[in-house]
C-alpha positions in Angstrom: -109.0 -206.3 73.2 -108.7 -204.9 76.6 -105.5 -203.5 78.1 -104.7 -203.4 82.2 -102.2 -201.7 83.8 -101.6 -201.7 88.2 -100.3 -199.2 90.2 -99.2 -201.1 93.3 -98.0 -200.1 96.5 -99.0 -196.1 96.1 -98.7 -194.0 99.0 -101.7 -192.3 99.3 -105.0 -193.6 100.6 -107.2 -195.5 99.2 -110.0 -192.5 100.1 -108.1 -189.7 98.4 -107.3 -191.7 95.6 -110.7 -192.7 95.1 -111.9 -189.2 95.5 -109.7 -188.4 92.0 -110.8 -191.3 90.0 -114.5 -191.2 90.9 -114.8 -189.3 87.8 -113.2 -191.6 85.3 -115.4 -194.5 84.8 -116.3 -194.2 80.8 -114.0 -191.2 79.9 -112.0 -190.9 76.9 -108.3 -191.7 77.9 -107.2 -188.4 76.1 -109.9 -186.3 78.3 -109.3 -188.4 81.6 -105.5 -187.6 80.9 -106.1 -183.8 80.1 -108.4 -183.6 83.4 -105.8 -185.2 85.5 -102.8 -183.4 84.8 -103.7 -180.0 85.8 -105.3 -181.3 89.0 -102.8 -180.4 91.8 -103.2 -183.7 94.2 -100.6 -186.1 94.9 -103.1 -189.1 93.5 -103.7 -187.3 90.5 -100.6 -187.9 89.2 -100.7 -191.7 90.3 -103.2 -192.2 88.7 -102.2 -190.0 85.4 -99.0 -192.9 85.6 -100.9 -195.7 85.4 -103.7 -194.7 83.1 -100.5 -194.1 80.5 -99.1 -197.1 81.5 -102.3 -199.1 79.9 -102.5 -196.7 77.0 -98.9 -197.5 76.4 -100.2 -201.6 77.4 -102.2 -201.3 74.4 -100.1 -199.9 72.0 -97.6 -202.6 72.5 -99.9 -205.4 72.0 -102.2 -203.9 69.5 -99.7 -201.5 67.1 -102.4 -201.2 64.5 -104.8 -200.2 66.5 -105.3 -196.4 67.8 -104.3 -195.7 71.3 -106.2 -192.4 71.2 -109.7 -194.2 70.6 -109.9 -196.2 74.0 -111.6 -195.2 77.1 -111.5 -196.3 80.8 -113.5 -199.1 81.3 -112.9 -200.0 84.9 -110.5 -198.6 87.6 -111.0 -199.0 91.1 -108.8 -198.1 94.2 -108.4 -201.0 96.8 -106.1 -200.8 100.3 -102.9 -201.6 100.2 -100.3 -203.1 102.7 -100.9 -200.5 106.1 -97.8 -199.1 107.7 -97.7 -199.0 111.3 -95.4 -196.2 113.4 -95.6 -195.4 116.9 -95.4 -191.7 117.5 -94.2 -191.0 121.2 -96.7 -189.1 123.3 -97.1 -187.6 127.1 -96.8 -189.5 130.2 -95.2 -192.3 128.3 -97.9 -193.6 126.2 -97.4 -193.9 122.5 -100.1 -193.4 119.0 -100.1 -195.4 116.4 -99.7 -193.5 113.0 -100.8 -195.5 110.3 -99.7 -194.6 106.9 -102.0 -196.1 104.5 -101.2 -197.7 100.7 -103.2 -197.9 97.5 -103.5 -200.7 94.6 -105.0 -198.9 91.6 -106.1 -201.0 88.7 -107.2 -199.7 85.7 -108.7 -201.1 82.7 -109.3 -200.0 78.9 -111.0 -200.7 76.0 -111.7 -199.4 72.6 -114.4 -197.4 71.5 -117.3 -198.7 69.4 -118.7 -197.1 66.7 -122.3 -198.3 66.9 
């Protein structure tokens, strides 16, 4: 039984996030964990949230089974909600800043012995 959890609304983009989690795909949960919580980037440690969040998923709706036994499955980055600011420039004009937004999803399963 698979477990999903979403990280909605995170304020990093979409890019970075998906330059962390590129990795992931297929990992043990414990390893992906380990690997993401010494990494010093801001989506790292979105990402570590939400990847506990489904181990955590699981374990409530499977508490005989063993939440160190599952791996990642699927997670994928897609772009959020965009905000738009106008930053003042010279001679009157103004830039748009835009301050991009992350959904992560991210889905486990359990390992099978074969």
């Amino acid at each position: 039984m698979n477990a999903i959890a979403k990280g909605r609304n995170l304020r990093v983009s979409p890019l970075k996030m998906r330059k962390i989690i590129r990795w992931l795909p297929g990992r043990n949960v414990m390893d992906a964990l380990a690997m993401l919580k010494v990494l010093p980037n801001k989506a790292a440690k979105m990402a570590y949230k939400v990847i506990a969040s489904a181990q955590a998923n699981y374990q409530n709706r499977n508490p005989e089974g063993d939440p160190k036994s599952l791996k990642i499955e699927t997670i994928f980055a897609d772009q959020a909600p965009i905000l738009r600011r106008i930053m003042p420039r010279a001679r009157g004009r103004a830039d748009v800043i835009r301050k991009q937004s992350t959904h992560l999803t991210v889905v486990l399963a359990p390992i099978v012995a074969e």
